[in-house]
N, C-alpha and C positions, 0 to 999 in steps of 0.2 A: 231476525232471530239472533243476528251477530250483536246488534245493538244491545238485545234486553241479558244477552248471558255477559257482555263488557258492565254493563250497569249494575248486574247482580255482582260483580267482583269488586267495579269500584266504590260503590257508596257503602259497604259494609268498612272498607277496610281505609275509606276516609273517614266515616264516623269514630270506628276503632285509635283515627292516630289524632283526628282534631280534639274529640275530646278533651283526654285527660295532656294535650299539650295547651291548648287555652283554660283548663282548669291549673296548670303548675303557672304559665303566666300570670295569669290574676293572684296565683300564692304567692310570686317573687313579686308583681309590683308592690302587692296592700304591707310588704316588707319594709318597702321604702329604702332600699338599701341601693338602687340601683343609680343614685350617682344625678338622678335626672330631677327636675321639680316639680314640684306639688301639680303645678297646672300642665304640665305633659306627663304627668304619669295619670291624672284624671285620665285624661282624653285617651291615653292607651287602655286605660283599664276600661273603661265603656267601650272600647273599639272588641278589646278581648270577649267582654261580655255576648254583645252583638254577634260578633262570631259565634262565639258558642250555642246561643239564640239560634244562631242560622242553621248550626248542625242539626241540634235539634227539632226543629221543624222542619226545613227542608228536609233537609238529608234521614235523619229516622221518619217521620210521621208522613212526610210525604211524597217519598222515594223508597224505604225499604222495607216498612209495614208492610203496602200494597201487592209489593215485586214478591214478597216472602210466604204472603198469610194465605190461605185456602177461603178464611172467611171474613174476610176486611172490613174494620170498622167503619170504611169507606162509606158501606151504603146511605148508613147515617146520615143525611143532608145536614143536618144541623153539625155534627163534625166536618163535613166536608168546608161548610163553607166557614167555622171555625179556625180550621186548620190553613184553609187560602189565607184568611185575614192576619193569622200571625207569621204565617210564611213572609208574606208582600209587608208586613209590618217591618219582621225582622232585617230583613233584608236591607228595607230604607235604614234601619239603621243605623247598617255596617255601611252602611255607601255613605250615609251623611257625616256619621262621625269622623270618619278616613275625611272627607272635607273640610270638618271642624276644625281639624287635627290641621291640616294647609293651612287653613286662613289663619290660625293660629301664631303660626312658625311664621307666614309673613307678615304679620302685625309685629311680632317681637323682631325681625331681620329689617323689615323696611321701614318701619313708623316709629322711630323711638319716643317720638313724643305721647302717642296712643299705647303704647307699651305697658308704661307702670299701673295704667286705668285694667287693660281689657287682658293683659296677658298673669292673669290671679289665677287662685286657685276658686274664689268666688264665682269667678267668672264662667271659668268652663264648666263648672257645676248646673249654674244658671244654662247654659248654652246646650250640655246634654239634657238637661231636662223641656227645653223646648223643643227641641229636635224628637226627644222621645215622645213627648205629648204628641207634637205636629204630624210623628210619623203614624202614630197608631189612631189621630184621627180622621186623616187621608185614604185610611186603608180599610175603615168601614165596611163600605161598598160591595168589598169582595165577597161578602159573607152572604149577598144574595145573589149571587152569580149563577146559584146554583139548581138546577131541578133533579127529583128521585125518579128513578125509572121505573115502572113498575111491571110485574106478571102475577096477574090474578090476585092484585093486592100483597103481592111480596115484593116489598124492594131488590130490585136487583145490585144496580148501581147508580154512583149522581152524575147527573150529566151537565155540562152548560147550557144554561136554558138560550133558549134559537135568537131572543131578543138582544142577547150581549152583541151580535155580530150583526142585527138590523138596526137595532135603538140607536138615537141623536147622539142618547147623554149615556147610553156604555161608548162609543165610538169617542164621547169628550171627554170620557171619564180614563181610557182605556189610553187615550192621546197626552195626556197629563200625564198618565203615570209611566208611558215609557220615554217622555221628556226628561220628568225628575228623576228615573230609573232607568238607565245612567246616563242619556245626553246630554242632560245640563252639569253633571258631576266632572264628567270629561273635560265641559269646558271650562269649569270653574278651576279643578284642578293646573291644569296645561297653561292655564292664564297667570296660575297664582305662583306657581312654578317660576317663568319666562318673567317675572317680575321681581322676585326674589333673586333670581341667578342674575339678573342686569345690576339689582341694585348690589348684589356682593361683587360684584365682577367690577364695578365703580369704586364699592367702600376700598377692595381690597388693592388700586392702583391708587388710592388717596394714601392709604395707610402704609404703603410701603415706601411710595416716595418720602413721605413725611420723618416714614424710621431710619432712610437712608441717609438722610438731610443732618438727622440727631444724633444718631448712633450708628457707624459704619460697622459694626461687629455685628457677624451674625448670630445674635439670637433669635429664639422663638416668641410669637407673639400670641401671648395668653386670649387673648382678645379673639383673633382669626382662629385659633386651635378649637377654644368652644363651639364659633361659628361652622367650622368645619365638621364638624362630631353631631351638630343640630340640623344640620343639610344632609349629612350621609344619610342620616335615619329619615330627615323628611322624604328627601326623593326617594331613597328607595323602597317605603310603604307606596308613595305615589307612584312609582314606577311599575309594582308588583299590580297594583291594583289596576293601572290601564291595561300590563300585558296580557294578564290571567279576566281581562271582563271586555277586552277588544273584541273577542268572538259575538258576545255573546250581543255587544251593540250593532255588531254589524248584521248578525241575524233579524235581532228587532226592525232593522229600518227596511230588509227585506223583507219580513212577515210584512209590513205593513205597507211595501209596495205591493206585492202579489196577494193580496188579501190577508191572509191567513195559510199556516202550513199543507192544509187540507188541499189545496191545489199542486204541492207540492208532490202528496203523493197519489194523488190521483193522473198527472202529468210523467210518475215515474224517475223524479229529479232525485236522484238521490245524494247528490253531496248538498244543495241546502237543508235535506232531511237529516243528514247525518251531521250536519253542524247543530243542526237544530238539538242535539243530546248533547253534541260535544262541548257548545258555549253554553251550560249551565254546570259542565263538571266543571268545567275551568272556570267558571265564575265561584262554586264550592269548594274549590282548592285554594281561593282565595283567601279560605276562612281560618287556615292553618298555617300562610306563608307569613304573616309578622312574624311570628317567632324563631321562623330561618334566620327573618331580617335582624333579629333583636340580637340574637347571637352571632352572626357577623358583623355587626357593627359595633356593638356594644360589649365594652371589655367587662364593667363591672356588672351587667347583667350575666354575661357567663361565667364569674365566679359565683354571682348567686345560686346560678340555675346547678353547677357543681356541689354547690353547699346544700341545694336541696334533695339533691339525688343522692348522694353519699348519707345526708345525715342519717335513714337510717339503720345501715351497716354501722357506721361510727357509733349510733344508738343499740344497736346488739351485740357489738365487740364491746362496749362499756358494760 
């Protein structure tokens, strides 16, 4: 009971604050004023998207409809499993574009020779649109997950049908997709990270030696300054993104030792029950913390984000 009255408080008033903050995001990037280029303000603005995507499905259609409504369009099977497919769609998104978003930054930090090819704005273009194909063709499956319960030929509600939890291929289908959601992101990220940080931790004992060597006056170097400003924002969307989705892998590989949750609370276990709600707010808090991060780090995106919220008061006092 403690759980569904915490849920009814936090998904209303995370929808209410992700929204309209990943809609003024996507209004300062498509501005372009924010100091950053073409091919990292792509990859942020699809990431914004994606979030927003998540709110939307997750969080309204498949968290606060149901929790709210007397008559939920739930019964519906064909929404039900509608609404799974673009949930587990949306989702890949925002996990793989936050990736794109990595290997990005380490191709431009580590590979200068791979650089001028892959770090374009063509590119990322190309690279979100595969990822969004890949994600929404992956995520099919889900759409028949599902069965209508019935009483006397009235839908009641949709159920999982019995074969998800017996079948070969929901079991290899179900194994896939909590690899790529989020095991393999994990390590893709932490990899690309620990690669990046070695290779500036090396550029930046070559480059200092070399200016001490040239130039014994301390100046600043335009070079490492950029580098530094492209590292603060990398790591800490990658940072945000392990601490706020840690819970909720750690769940996963628990559901999928102890079978499924169902044993859980048949058994009476009630902290992996209660993590089991907790790692998915905190995986949808995830959907609103860039733009903490965009404004901590980022000087010229917080005069934008001031020029948008002022202009208009400056627009009714003129």
């Amino acid at each position: 009971m403690e759980v569904t009255k915490t849920r009814m408080i936090f998904y209303p008033i995370l929808a209410a604050v992700a929204i309209p903050v990943n809609l003024l995001v996507i209004l300062i990037l498509l501005r372009g004023r924010c100091g950053l280029s073409r091919c990292i303000t792509c990859y942020l603005l699809a990431m914004a998207s994606a979030d927003l995507a998540v709110i939307l499905t997750d969080v309204i259609l498949k968290q606060i409809i149901p929790l709210y409504s007397t008559d939920p369009f739930t019964k519906n099977i064909t929404l039900c499993g509608l609404i799974d497919c673009l949930t587990h769609a949306a989702t890949d998104l925002s996990v793989w574009f936050t990736v794109a978003f990595t290997f990005d930054r380490f191709v431009a930090i580590c590979c200068q020779k791979l650089k001028t090819k892959y770090c374009t704005w063509r590119t990322a273009v190309v690279i979100i649109g595969t990822v969004t194909a890949l994600s929404c063709l992956k995520n099919i499956p889900w759409y028949y997950r599902y069965d209508a319960v019935y009483f006397f030929f009235i839908p009641l509600f949709c159920m999982v049908k019995l074969s998800y939890y017996t079948s070969p291929l929901w079991k290899a289908f179900d194994l896939l997709h909590r690899v790529t959601t989020p095991l393999l992101p994990f390590i893709l990220i932490m990899l690309l990270n620990a690669l990046t940080v070695r290779n500036i931790l090396l550029a930046s004992r070559t480059r200092r030696r070399l200016r001490s060597q040239g130039d014994r006056r301390n100046q600043k170097d335009p070079e490492m300054e950029n580098r530094r400003k492209s590292i603060i924002l990398l790591f800490s969307i990658s940072a945000s993104f392990i601490l706020l989705w840690m819970t909720q892998a750690v769940y996963t590989v628990h559901e999928r030792i102890t079978l499924n949750h169902i044993i859980d609370r048949l058994l009476k276990n009630r902290l992996p029950f209660i993590i089991g709600y907790i790692g998915p707010m905190l995986q949808l808090l995830s959907s609103c913390s860039n733009t903490c991060i965009y404004v901590v780090t980022q000087s010229k995106f917080r005069e934008e984000l001031k020029n948008v919220l002022t202009y208009p008061f400056v627009l009714f006092c003129c």
